[in-house]
C-alpha positions in Angstrom: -39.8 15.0 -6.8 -39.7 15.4 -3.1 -38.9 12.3 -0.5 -41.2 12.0 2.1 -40.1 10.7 5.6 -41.6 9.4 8.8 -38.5 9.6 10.8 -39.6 10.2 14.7 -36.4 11.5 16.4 -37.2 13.4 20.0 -34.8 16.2 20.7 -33.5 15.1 23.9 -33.2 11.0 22.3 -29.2 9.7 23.4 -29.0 7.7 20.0 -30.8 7.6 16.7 -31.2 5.4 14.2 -30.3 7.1 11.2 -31.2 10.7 9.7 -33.6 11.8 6.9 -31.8 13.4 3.9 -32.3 17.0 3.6 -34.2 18.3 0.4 -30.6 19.2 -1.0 -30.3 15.3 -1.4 -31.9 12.8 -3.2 -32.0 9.4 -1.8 -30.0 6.6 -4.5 -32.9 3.9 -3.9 -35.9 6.5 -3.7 -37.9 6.4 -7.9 -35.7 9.6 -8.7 -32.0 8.4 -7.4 -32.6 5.1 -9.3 -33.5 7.0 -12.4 -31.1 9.2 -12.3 -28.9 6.5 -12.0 -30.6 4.5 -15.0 -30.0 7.2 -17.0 -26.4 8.2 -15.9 -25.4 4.3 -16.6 -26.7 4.5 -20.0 -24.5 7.7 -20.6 -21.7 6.1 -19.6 -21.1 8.1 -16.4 -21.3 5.2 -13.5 -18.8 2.8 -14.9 -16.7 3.0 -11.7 -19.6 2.8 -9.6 -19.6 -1.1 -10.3 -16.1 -1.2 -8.3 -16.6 1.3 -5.7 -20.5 -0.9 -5.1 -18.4 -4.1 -4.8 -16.2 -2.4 -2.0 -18.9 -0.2 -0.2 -17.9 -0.2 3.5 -19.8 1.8 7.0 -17.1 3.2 8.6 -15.8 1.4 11.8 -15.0 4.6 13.7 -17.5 8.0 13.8 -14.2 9.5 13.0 -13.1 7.0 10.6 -14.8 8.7 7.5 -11.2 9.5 5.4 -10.0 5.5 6.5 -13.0 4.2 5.4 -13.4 5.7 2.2 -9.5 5.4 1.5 -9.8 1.5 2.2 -13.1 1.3 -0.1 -11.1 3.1 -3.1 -8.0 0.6 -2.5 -10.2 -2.8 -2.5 -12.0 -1.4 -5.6 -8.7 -0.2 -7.4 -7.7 -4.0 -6.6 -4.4 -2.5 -5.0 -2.6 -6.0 -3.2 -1.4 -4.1 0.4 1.0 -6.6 0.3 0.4 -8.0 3.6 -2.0 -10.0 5.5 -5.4 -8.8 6.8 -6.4 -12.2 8.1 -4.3 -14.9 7.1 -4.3 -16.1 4.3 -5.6 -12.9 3.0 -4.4 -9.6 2.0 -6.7 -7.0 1.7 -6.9 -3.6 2.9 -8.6 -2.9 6.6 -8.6 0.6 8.4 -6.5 -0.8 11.1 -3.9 -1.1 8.5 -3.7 2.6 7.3 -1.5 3.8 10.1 1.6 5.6 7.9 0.9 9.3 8.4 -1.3 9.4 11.6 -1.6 6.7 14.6 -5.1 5.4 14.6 -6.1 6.4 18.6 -5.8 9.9 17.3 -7.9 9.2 13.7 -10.6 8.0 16.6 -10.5 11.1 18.3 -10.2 14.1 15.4 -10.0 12.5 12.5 -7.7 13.0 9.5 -7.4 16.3 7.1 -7.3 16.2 3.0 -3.5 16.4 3.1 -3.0 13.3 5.7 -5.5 11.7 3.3 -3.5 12.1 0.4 -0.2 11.0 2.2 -1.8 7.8 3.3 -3.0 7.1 -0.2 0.5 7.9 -1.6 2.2 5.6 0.7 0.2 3.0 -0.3 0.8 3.1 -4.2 -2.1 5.4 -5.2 -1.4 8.6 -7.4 -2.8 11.2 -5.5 -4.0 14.8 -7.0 -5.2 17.4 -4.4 -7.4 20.6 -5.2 -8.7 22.8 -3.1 -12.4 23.9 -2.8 -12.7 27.2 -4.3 -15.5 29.0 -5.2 -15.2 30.5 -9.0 -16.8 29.2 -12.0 -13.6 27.9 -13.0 -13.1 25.5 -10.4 -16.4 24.3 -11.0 -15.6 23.6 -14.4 -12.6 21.5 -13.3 -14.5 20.1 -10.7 -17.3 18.5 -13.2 -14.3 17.6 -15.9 -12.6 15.4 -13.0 -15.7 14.3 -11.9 -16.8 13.2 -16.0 -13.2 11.7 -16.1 -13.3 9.5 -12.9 -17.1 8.0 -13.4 -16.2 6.9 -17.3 -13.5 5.4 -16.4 -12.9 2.3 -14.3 -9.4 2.5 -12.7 -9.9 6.1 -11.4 -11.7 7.3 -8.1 -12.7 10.7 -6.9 -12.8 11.4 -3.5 -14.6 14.4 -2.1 -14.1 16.3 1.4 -16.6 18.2 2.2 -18.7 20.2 4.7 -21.7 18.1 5.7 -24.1 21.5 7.2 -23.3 22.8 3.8 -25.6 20.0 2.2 -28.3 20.9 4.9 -27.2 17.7 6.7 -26.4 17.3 10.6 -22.7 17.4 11.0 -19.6 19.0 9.7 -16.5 17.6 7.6 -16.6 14.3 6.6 -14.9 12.3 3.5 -16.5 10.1 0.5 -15.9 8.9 -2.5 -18.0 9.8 -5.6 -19.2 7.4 -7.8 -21.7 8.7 -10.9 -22.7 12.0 -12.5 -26.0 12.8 -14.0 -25.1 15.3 -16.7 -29.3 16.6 -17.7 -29.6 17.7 -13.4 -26.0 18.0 -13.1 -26.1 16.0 -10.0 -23.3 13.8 -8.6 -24.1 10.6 -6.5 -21.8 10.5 -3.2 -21.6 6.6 -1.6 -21.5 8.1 2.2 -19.7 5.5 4.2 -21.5 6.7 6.7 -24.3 4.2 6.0 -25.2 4.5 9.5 -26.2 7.9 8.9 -27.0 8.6 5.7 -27.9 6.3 2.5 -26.1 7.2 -0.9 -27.5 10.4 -2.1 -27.2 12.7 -5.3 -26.6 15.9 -4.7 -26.1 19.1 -7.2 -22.6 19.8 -8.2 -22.3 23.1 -7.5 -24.4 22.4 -3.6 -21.1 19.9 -3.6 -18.8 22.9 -4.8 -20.0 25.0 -2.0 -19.0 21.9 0.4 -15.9 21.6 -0.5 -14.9 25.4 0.0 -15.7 25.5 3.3 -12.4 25.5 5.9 -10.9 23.0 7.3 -10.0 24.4 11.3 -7.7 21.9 11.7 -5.1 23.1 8.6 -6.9 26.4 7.7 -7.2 25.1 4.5 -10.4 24.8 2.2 -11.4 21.5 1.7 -12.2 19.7 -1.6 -11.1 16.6 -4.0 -8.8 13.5 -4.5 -8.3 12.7 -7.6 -6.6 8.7 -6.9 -5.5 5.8 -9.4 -3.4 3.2 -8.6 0.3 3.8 -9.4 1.4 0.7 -11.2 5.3 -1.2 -10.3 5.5 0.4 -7.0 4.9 -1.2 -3.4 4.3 0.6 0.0 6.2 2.4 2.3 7.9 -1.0 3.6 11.6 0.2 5.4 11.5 3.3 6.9 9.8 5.7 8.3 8.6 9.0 11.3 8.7 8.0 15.1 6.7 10.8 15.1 3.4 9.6 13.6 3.5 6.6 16.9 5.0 8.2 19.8 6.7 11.8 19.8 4.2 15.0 20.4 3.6 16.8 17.1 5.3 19.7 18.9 8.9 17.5 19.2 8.8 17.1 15.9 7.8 21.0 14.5 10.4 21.7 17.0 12.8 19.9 15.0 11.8 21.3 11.8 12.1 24.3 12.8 15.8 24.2 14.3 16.7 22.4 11.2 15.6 25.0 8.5 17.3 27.8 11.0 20.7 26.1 10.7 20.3 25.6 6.8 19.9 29.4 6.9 23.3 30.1 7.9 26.5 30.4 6.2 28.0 27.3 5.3 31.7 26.3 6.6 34.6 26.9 4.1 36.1 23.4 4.8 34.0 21.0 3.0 34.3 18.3 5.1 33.7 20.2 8.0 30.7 21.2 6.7 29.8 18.1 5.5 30.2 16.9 9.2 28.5 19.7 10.6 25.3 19.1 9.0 24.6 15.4 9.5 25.0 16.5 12.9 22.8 18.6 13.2 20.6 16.9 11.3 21.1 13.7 13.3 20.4 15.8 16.7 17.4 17.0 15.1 15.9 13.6 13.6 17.3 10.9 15.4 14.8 10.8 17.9 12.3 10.6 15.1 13.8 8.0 12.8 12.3 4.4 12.2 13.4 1.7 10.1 11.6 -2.0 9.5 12.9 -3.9 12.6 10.3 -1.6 14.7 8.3 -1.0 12.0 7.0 -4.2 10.1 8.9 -7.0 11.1 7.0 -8.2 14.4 4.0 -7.6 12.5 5.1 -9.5 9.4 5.4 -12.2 11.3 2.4 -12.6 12.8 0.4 -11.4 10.0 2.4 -12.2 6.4 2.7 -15.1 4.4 6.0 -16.5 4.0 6.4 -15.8 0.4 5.4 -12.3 1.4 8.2 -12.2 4.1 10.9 -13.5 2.1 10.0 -10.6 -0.8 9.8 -7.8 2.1 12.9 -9.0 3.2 14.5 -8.9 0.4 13.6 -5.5 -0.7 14.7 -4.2 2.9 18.3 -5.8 2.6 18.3 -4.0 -0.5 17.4 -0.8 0.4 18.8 -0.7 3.7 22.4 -1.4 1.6 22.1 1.3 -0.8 21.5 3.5 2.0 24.0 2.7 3.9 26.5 3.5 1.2 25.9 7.1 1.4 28.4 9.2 2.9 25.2 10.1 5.3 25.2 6.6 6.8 29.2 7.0 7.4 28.3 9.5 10.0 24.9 8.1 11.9 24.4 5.2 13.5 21.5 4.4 11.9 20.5 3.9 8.5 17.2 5.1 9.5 18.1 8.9 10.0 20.4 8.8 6.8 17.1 7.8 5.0 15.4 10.7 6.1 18.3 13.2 5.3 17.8 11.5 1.8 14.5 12.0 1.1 14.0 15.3 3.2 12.0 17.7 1.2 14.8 20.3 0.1 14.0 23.3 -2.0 16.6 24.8 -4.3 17.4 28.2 -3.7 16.4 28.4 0.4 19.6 28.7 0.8 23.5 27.9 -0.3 23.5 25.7 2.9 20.1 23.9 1.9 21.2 24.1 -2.0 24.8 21.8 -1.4 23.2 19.1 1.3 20.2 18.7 -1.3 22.5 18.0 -4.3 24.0 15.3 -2.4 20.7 13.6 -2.0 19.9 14.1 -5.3 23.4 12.7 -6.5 22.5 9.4 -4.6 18.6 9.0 -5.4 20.3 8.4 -9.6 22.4 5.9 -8.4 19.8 3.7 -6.1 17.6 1.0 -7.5 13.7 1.5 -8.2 13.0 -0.5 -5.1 14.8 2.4 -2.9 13.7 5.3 -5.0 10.1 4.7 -4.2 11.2 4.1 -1.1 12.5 7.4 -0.6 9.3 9.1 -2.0 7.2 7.4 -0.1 8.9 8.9 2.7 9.6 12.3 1.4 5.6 12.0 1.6 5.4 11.7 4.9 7.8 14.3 5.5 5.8 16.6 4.1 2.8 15.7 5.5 3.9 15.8 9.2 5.6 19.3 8.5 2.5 20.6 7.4 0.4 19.0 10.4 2.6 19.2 13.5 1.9 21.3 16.2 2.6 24.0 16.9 1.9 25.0 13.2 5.7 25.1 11.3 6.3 28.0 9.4 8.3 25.8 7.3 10.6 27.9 4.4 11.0 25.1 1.7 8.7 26.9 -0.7 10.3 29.9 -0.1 10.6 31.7 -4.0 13.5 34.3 -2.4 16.8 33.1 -3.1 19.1 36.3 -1.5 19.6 37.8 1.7 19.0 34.5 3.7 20.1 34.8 7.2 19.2 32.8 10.3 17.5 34.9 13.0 21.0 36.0 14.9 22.1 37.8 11.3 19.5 39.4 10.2 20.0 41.1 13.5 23.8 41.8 13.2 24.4 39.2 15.4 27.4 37.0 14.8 26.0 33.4 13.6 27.2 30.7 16.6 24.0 28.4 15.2 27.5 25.5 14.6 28.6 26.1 18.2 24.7 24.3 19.2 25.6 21.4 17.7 27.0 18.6 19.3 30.0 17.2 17.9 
């Protein structure tokens, strides 16, 4: 059945009110989406629309796409953010998604799948990434997450896509999906772009295509989120990256990458020395970029939380903030805030003997700390990640490295003598 339009949009117009749907899309409210719809509904396969319709939201920003759909799937999952949108209320806003990227540069480029999925960890969603790819076997996948997600009621997919893929005007752009008719195989995207477009179906394998196409930004396909809400934990509340507010992307990769050049080296023989040696280095690295609550969240709190709210934040920070601070690590910094992120930095086993003996450490301390600081602590490992992957200058970051021999920094693997302990300010 084929929508007709009587959209009138000159070529040389400075704004527009809305676009027509291509013929790849089928409009929710036309005779066709609604039965498509009926029909899905009585199979079972819209049950989460009901949440997601409850929650539907137009994006604030033009670049506010991955914000907007993140908020929608938090209000629908019924996730408490734990702090006040406009008092009395909590309730999630895009102005309060600001743990992985600093909203004047979401308003400018928007974020990328993997800064989606780190903002939806940080705020107590399980978060499953996969990558657009385009084999029969992905599509498969694709359409069992899909079946999964609309059946049930407490688990949202999200799709990032390529817009000009679809036939429509624009490029990549973020939704969430809410109902799958299994007869046309069609799946019905809400576009939070309401300004643009309506809520369409679309065919699943059109959508497949979509979400192979690549991302510039991390030269990366993109593709879906598979989100739930992960139950007994609470945001990232205590610490956190300078970075993400006020350093260039470039101080930070920077960082990372004189970091992971020191872990290549050979460790002291003096333990303590060694031990010294690298919270050092690591502090000269991260110290800069460390932030802990009293910059973080308690000015805000107090404009914005309750006081039951700020008495239970509190609380949780003393807590944390005391477990960290007796780790050896917080012997040697001044802050607690750049022991924290020794603790939860992203170490993989076997990059090196260096890496392998300060990551134990951690891992020795994260089985003696509380709940409370343990997702803390992933929370921020998270973010770590995230902004590794997404700082400029790309990082060619070594932590997934499968080689476990012959690790050198740079100055050995040219027969140099390794001095990389003499750059470190003691």
């Amino acid at each position: 059945m084929s929508q007709k339009r009587n959209f009138k949009m000159s070529v040389t117009a400075k704004n527009f009110y809305r676009r027509p749907l291509p013929e790849t899309c089928i409009e929710f409210s036309s005779e066709l989406g609604k039965k498509l719809f009926t029909e899905a509904l009585l199979q079972g396969s819209a049950n989460i629309y009901f949440k997601l319709a409850s929650q539907f939201r137009t994006q604030d920003e033009p670049a506010y796409c991955g914000l907007s759909t993140l908020v929608m799937v938090l209000n629908a999952l019924e996730v408490d953010p734990e702090k006040v949108w406009k008092a009395p209320w909590r309730f999630y806003h895009e102005s309060m998604l600001d743990c992985c990227v600093p909203l004047e540069n979401i308003k400018k480029s928007g974020i990328n799948l993997q800064q989606f999925s780190c903002l939806a960890t940080c705020n107590r969603l399980r978060s499953s990434v996969s990558y657009g790819e385009t084999t029969p076997e992905f599509l498969k996948k694709f359409r069992a997450s899909l079946v999964n997600s609309v059946k049930s009621d407490d688990q949202v997919l999200v799709a990032s896509y390529d817009r000009s893929v679809l036939g429509q005007t624009g490029t990549g752009h973020f939704s969430p999906l809410a109902a799958y008719h299994a007869d046309s195989d069609q799946v019905l995207i809400m576009d939070v772009a309401r300004f643009k477009y309506p809520p369409h179906w679309v065919k699943l394998e059109t959508l497949q295509k979509a979400l192979c196409s690549v991302d510039t930004s991390t030269k990366k396909p993109r593709g879906f989120v598979e989100l739930e809400l992960r139950k007994g934990t609470r945001p990232l509340i205590m610490y956190g990256l300078k970075a993400y507010v006020n350093v260039n992307d470039s101080d930070f990769a920077t960082s990372v990458i004189s970091w992971n050049e020191f872990l290549l080296c050979d460790p002291l023989e003096n333990e303590e020395e060694e031990f010294q040696l690298c919270c050092r280095k690591f502090g000269q690295c991260f110290a800069p970029h460390a932030l802990c609550c009293t910059q973080k969240t308690f000015d805000a709190d107090q404009k914005n939380s309750c006081a039951e709210c700020s008495n239970e934040h509190s609380d949780a920070c003393k807590l944390i903030c005391a477990e960290i601070r007796r780790t050896r690590f917080a012997e040697v910094f001044s802050s607690s805030a750049v022991a924290a992120l020794l603790v939860a930095w992203p170490f993989k086993h076997g990059y090196s003997e260096r890496s392998d003996r300060i990551g134990d450490l951690t891992e020795k301390y994260k089985k003696e700390i509380s709940a409370e600081t343990i997702n803390e602590m992933d929370q921020l490992t998270t973010q770590i990640r995230t902004l590794i992957c997404c700082s400029k200058p790309p990082v060619i970051i070594n932590v997934n490295k499968t080689e476990t021999t012959n690790n050198k920094c740079s100055k050995n693997k040219i027969g140099e003598t390794c001095a990389c302990s003499n750059d470190v300010h003691l």
